[in-house]
C-alpha positions, -999 to +999 in steps of 0.1 A: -064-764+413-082-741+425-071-743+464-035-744+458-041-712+436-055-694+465-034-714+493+002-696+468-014-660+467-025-666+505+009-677+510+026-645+493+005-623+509+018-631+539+049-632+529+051-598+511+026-585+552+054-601+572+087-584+549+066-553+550+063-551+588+098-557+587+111-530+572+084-505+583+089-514+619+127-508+617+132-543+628+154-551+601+193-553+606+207-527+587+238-522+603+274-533+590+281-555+625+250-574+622+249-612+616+245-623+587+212-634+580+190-641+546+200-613+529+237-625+527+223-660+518+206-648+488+225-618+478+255-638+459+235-660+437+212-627+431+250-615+418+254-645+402+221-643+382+225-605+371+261-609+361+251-640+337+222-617+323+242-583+324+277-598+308+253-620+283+262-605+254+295-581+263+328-591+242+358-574+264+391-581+251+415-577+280+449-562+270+479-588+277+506-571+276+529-559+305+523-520+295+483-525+302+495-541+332+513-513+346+490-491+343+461-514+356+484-523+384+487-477+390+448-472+391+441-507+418+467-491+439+443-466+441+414-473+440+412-513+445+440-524+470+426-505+500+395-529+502+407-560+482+442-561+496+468-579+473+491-610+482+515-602+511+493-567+515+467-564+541+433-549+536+432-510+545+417-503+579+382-486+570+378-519+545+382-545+576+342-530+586+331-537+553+301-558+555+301-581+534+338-579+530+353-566+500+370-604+483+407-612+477+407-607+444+437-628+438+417-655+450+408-686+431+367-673+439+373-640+420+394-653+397+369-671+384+351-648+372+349-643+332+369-610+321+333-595+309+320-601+345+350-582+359+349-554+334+314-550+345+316-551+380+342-524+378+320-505+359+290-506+377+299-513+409+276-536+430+246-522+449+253-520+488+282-535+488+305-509+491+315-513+458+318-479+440+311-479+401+346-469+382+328-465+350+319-427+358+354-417+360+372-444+346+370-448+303+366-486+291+403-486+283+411-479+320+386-506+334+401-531+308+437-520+322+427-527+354+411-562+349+444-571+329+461-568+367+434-582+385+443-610+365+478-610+367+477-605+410+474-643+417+510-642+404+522-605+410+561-604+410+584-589+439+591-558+420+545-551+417+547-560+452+568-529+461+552-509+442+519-517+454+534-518+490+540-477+485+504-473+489+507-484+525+501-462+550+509-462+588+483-484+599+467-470+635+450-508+649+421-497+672+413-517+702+375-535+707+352-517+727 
């Protein structure tokens, strides 16, 4: 028992030396074009793990009604469709170097999430993502309003579709270097 004791904190040493080197060496990819590596492995069941323990004990009672709608479907014009696009609507320009990539939240993926895990990822925003925390200038009734159209965007009618098409700007395509 003994051996395999000092053969595991042998083994995390090294571990923890070679991580260390790493990041003090600058060797680490840190920039949004690099491949993805472990990091992008890891990171989503890391999500998946904190959401479970973060949304544990929340009760959020997303609004149904087509008013709560509305005025979720006003604030993720806003602030939401330039990274997570919407059907028919591409993804803003800047949110095409977005590494990872901001999801389709109209996709079957994000949709299933549980309305407490969206309310809270609005909220809080994820860590190095990209993804900015609405919760510091957004109240609860906002966020809710908001998660009420994310879930209504896998089946957004034509008339949302303008709407959210009025957000569009002239798009400028660069070309590859």
């Amino acid at each position: 028992m003994g051996k395999v004791l000092l053969g595991a904190v042998l083994l995390l040493v090294i571990a923890g030396g070679v991580t260390y080197y790493l990041l003090w060496s600058g060797r680490f990819p840190v920039g949004a074009t690099a491949p993805a590596d472990v990091i992008d492995r890891v990171a989503p069941w890391a999500l998946s793990r904190a959401l479970k323990k973060e949304t544990a004990s929340l009760s959020i009672q997303i609004p149904k009604d087509a008013a709560a709608r509305a005025r979720g479907l006003s604030h993720y014009k806003e602030n939401c469709m330039p990274c997570h696009a919407a059907p028919g609507i591409e993804k803003s320009e800047f949110a095409q170097g977005l590494n990872p990539s901001a999801p389709e939240l109209y996709s079957p993926m994000s949709q299933e999430y549980t309305d407490a895990e969206l309310f809270w990822i609005t909220k809080n925003g994820i860590r190095m993502t990209g993804m900015p925390a609405f919760g510091v200038n957004h109240t609860d009734d906002e966020i809710r309003d908001i998660v009420a159209f994310v879930r209504r965007l896998p089946e957004i009618d034509d008339a949302e579709t303008a709407q959210l098409r009025s957000a569009e700007t002239e798009h400028h395509h660069h070309e590859a270097r």
